[in-house]
C-alpha positions in Angstrom: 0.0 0.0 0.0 1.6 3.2 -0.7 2.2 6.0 1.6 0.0 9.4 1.3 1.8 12.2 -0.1 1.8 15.6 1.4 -0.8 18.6 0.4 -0.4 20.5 -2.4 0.3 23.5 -0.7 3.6 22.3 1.1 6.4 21.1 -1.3 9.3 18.4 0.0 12.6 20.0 0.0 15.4 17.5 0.8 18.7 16.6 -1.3 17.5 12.9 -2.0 14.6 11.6 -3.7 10.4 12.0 -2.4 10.3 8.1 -2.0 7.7 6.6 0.2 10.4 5.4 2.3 11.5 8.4 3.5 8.2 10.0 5.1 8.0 6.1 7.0 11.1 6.9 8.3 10.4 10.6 8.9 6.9 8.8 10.8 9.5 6.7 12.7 12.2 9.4 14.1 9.0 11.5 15.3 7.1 9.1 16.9 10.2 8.6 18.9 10.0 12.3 20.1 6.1 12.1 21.6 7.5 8.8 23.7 10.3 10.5 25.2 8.8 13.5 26.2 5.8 11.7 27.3 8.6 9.7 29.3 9.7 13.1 31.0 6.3 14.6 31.6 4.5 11.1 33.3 7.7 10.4 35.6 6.2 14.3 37.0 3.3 12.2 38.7 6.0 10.3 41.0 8.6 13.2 41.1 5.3 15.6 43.1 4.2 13.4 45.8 8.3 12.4 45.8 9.7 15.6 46.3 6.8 16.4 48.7 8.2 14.1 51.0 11.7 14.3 49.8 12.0 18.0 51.0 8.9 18.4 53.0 6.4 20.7 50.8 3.0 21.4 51.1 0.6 20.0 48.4 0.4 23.9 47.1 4.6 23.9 47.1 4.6 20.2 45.6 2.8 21.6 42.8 5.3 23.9 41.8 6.8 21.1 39.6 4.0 21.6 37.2 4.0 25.4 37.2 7.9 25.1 36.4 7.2 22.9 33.4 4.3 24.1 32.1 5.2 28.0 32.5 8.0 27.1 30.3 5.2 25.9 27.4 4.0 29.6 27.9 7.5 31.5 27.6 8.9 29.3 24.9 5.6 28.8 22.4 6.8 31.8 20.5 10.3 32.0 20.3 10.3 28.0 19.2 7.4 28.9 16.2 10.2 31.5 15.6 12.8 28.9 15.5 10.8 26.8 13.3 10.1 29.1 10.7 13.8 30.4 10.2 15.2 27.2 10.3 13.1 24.6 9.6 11.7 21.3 11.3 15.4 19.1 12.1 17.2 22.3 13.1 14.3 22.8 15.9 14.2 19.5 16.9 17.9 18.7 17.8 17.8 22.7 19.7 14.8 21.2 21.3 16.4 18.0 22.3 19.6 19.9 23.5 17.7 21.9 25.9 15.8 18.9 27.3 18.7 17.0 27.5 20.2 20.2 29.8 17.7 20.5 32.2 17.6 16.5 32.6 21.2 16.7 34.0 20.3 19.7 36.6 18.4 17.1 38.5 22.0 15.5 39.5 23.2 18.9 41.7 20.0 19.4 42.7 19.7 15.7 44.5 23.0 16.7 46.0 22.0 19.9 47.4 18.5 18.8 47.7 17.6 22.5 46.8 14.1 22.7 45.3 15.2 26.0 43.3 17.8 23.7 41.4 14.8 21.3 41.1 12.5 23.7 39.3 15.7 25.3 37.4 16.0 22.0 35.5 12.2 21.4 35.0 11.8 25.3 33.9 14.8 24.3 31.3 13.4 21.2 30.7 9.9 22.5 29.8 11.6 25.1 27.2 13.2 22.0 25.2 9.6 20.0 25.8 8.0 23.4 24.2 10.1 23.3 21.1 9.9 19.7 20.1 6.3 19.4 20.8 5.1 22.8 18.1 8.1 21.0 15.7 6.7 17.2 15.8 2.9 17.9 16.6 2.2 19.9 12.9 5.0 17.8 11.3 3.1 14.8 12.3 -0.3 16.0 10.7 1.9 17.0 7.8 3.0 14.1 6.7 -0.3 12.5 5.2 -3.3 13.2 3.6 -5.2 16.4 5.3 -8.3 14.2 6.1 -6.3 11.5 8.3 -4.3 13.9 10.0 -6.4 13.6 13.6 -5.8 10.1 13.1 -2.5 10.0 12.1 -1.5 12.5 14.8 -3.5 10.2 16.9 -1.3 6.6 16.4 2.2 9.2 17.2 0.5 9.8 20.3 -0.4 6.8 20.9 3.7 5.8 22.1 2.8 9.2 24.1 0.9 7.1 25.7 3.0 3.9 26.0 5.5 6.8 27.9 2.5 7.3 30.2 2.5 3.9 30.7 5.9 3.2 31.3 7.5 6.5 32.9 5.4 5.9 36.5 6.9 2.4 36.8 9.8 3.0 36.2 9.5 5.9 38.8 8.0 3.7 41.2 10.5 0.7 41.1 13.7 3.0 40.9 12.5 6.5 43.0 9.6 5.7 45.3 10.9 4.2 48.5 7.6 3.0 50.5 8.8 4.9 53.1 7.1 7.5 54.7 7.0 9.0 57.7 4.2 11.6 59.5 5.8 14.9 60.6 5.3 13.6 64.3 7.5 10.5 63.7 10.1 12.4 61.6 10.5 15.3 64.7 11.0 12.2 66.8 14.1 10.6 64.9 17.5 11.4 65.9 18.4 14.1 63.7 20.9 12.2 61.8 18.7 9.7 61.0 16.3 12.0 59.5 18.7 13.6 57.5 20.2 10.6 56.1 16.5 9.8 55.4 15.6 12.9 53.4 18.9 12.9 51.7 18.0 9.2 50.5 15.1 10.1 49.4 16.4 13.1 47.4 19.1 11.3 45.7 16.7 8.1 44.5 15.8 10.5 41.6 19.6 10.5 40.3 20.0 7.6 38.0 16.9 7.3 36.3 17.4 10.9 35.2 20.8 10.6 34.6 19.7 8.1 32.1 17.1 9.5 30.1 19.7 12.2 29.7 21.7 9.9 27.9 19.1 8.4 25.9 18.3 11.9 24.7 21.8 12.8 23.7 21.5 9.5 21.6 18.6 10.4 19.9 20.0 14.1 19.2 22.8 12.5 17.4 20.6 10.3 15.2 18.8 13.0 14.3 21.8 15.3 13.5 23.0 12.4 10.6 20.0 10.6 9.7 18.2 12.5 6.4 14.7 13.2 6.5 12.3 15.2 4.8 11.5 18.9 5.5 8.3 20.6 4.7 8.6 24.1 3.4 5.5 26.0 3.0 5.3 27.9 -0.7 3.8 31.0 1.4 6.0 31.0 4.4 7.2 34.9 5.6 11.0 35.1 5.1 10.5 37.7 8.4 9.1 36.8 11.2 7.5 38.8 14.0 5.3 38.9 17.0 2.5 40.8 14.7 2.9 37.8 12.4 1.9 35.2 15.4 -0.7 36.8 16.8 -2.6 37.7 12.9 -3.2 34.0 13.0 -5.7 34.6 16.1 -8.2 35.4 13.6 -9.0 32.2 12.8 -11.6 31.1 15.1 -11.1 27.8 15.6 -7.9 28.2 16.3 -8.5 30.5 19.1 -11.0 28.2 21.0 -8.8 25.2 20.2 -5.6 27.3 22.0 -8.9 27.7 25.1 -9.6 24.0 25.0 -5.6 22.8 25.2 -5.8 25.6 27.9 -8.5 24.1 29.9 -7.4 19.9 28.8 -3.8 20.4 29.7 -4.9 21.9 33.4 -7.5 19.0 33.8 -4.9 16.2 32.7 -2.1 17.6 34.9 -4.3 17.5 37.6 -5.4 14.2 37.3 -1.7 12.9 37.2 0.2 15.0 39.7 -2.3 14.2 42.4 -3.3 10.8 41.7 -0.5 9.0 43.8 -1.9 10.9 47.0 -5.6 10.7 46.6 -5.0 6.9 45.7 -3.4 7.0 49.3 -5.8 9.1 50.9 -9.1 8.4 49.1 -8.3 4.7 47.8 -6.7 3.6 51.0 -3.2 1.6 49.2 0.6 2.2 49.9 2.8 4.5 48.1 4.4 1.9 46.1 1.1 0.1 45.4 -0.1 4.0 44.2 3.0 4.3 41.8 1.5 1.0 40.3 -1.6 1.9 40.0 -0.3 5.3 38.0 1.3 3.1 35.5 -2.0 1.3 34.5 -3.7 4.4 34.3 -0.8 5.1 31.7 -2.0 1.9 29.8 -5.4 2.7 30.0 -4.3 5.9 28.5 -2.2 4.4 25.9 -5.0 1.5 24.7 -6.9 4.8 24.5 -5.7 6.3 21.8 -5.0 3.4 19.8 -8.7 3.2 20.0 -9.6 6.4 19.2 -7.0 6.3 16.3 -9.1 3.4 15.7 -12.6 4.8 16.0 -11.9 7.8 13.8 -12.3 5.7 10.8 -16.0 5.6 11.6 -16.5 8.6 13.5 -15.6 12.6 13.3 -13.3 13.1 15.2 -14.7 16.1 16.9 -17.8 14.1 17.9 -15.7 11.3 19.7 -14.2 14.6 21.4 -17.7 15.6 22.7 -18.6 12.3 23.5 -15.3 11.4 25.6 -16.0 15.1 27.3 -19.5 14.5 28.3 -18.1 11.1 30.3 -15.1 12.4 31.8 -17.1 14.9 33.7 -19.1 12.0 35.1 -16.1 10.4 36.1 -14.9 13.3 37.3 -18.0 13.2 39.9 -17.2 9.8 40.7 -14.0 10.8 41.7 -15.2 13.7 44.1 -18.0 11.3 45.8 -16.8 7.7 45.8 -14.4 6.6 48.0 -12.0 3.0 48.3 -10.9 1.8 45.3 -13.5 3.1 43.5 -11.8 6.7 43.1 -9.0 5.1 41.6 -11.0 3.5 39.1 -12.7 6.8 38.5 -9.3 7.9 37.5 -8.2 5.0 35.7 -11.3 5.9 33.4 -10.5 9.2 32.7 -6.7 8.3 31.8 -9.0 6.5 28.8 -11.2 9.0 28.0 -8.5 12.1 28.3 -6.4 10.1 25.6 -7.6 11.7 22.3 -7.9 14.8 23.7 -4.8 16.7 23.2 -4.1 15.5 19.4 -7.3 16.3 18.5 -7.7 19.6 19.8 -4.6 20.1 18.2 -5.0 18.7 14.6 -8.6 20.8 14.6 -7.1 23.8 15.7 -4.8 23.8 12.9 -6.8 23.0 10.0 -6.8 25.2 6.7 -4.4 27.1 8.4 -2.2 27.1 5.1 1.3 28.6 6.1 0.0 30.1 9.2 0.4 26.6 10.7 3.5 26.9 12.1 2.3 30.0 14.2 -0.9 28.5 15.0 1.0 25.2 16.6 3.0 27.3 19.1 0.1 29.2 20.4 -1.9 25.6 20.6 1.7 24.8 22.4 1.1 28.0 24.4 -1.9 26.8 26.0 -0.7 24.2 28.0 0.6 26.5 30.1 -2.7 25.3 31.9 -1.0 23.1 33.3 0.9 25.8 35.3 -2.0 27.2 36.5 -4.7 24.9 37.6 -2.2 22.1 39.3 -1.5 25.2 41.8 -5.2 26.2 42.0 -5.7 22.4 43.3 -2.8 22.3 45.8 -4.1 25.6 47.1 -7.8 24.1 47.5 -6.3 20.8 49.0 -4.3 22.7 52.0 -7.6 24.7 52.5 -9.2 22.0 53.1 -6.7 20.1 55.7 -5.7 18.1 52.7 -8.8 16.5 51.5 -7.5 15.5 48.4 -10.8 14.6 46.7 -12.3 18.2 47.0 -9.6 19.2 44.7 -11.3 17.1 41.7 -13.3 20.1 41.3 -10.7 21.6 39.0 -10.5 19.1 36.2 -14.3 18.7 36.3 -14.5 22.7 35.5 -12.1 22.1 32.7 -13.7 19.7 31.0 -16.8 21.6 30.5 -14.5 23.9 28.0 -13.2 20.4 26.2 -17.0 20.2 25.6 -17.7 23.2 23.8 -14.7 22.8 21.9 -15.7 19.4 20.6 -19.7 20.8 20.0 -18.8 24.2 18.5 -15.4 25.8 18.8 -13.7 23.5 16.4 -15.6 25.3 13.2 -13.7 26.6 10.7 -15.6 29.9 9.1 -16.2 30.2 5.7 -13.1 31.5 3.9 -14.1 35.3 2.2 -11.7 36.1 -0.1 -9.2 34.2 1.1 -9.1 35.2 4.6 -11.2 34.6 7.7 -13.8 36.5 8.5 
């Protein structure tokens, strides 16, 4: 079966031939991109509870993690659409995987200082390298196809997103969660060298797993630096680029209520994630380790769904299954407020499923027709997940308000998901062209 070509409006520019082959492997090198940062962002949901206890945080202070990371999205979404469109797809991707690489290795001195500035240094840094690879591979993924699969196709790449989510919380549960934890009571009541050699313990259990990916992303930036691959050009693409020139694109409607929606998804899903280890503690009554586990197969729930809504698109719209999936993770949502034992964590577990499509989608509709304003359009979508700055806070705050009743704090993502909604119903319309430009 032969592989789609790409739209007539975007023309291949590389020195070898257009074969097939080369867009499978330009698929292939890609993919590999959405598993590692996946890999970086899902080991966040054992690195929060961790450091909480690691360097004794509040749930408010613990969620800092997030708004290091995810303030980075917000920061970087220009200057790496900038990057992009002066120097192409590969160029942005190894800068990307540089930077990501960077702030991987500041986890090292911060584990030996156990300083949670150098801790949210290295996520900040980190986040700025996630920012640029995601607005490179996300449209470069959709690209690479017909325009009428691209939600799908965008779908299966984040599909090993998924595998990441899967995979990332066990390995941080086998290699950085020790089981042990201690009330603030019992900790005051150790000998004070047994509670620093404790804490420092704890702190330094994060060292080798990052340590590793580090390598693994050095790897990957050197494969990319001599391995060929194609490089879409579009024919219309300003030789000058601007701030102006970004924020013109905001006249397209749908893009602007699909940057809302990733806004809104990105808080909900980071929400779910980064407190999930506690309230399975607290609300589903299992051990920390037993909680890490549990994470993972919320990862694989996440992961089998979106191969299954990569699989459903061929019968459905893919804004409908967006709607649909909406509607039922605000009843899960519920669950997860009022049910208690296990039951909350398989309230959770469901909305791993049902979360799954959400970001490529909102993505892949927010950039249609967007013709050489896609570049621009992808790093405000990128932009948006700076929502996962915000809201994660938001829930620490309303958790310590509440003497830590971590359920109450379920409220957020429930919100959130009332905005997924809309987008899904509504906001994903693209307006009649007039003359070329949007109305």
């Amino acid at each position: 079966m032969a592989l789609p070509t790409p739209p007539p409006s975007s023309t291949l520019s590389t020195e070898h031939s257009n074969s097939d082959k080369k867009y499978l492997l330009a698929f292939i090198l890609v993919t590999t991109l959405f598993f590692l940062w996946g890999f970086a962002h899902n080991l966040d949901g054992i690195l929060i509870p961790h450091l909480r206890k690691a360097l004794q945080l509040s749930n408010r202070q613990s969620s800092l993690v997030d708004v290091a990371v995810f303030f980075a999205y917000f920061i970087m979404g220009i200057p790496a659409g900038i990057i992009l469109k002066k120097w192409g797809y590969k160029t942005g991707i190894i800068v990307g995987l540089l930077i990501f690489a960077l702030g991987v290795f500041m986890f090292i001195p911060a584990a030996d200082s156990r300083e949670y500035g150098l801790f949210l240094g290295g996520l900040f840094v980190l986040g700025c390298g996630l920012t640029i690879l995601e607005t490179a591979a996300n449209p470069y993924a959709t690209i690479l196809g017909k325009p009428e699969t691209s939600s799908a196709r965008l779908n299966l790449a984040q599909s090993f997103n998924g595998l990441a989510t899967f995979l990332a919380p066990i390995v941080g549960s086998v290699f950085i969660l020790s089981g042990k934890e201690y009330t603030k009571e019992q900790l005051a009541a150790m000998p004070e060298i047994d509670k620093i050699t404790y804490l420092t313990n704890e702190a330094a259990s994060v060292k080798s797993p990052y340590f590793i990916l580090g390598i693994c992303l050095l790897l990957v930036t050197v494969a990319f630096y001599f391995v060929k691959f194609p490089e879409i050009k579009d024919d219309a693409v300003e030789k000058k680029v601007s701030l102006g020139s970004f924020l013109k694109v905001f006249q397209y409607r749908h893009l602007s209520w699909a940057v809302i929606a990733q806004f809104f998804y990105v808080g909900a899903q980071v929400c779910v994630t980064s407190f999930f280890i506690r309230v399975a503690i607290k609300g589903g009554g299992i051990d920390e380790k037993t909680a890490g586990y549990y994470l993972g197969i919320y990862g694989l729930l996440f992961m089998i769904g979106r191969f299954a809504g990569t699989f459903f698109m061929r019968f459905m719209e893919p804004q409908r299954l967006l709607a649909i999936y909406s509607a039922i993770c605000l009843i899960l949502s519920i669950f997860s407020i009022t049910l208690a034992g296990k039951f909350v964590v398989y309230a959770l577990g469901g909305l791993g499923f049902f979360m799954s499509i959400m970001f490529p989608t909102i993505f892949s509709l927010g950039i249609k027709d967007l013709g050489a304003d896609t570049k621009s359009g992808a790093s405000l979508i990128v932009m948006g997940i700076v929502g996962g700055a915000f809201f994660p806070y938001l829930m620490g705050w309303i958790i310590d308000f509440y003497d830590d009743d971590i359920q109450k704090g379920y409220y957020v993502p429930f919100i959130c998901f009332f905005f997924v909604l809309y987008f899904g119903i509504s906001g994903y319309k693209v307006p009649n062209k007039i003359n070329g430009s949007q109305p």
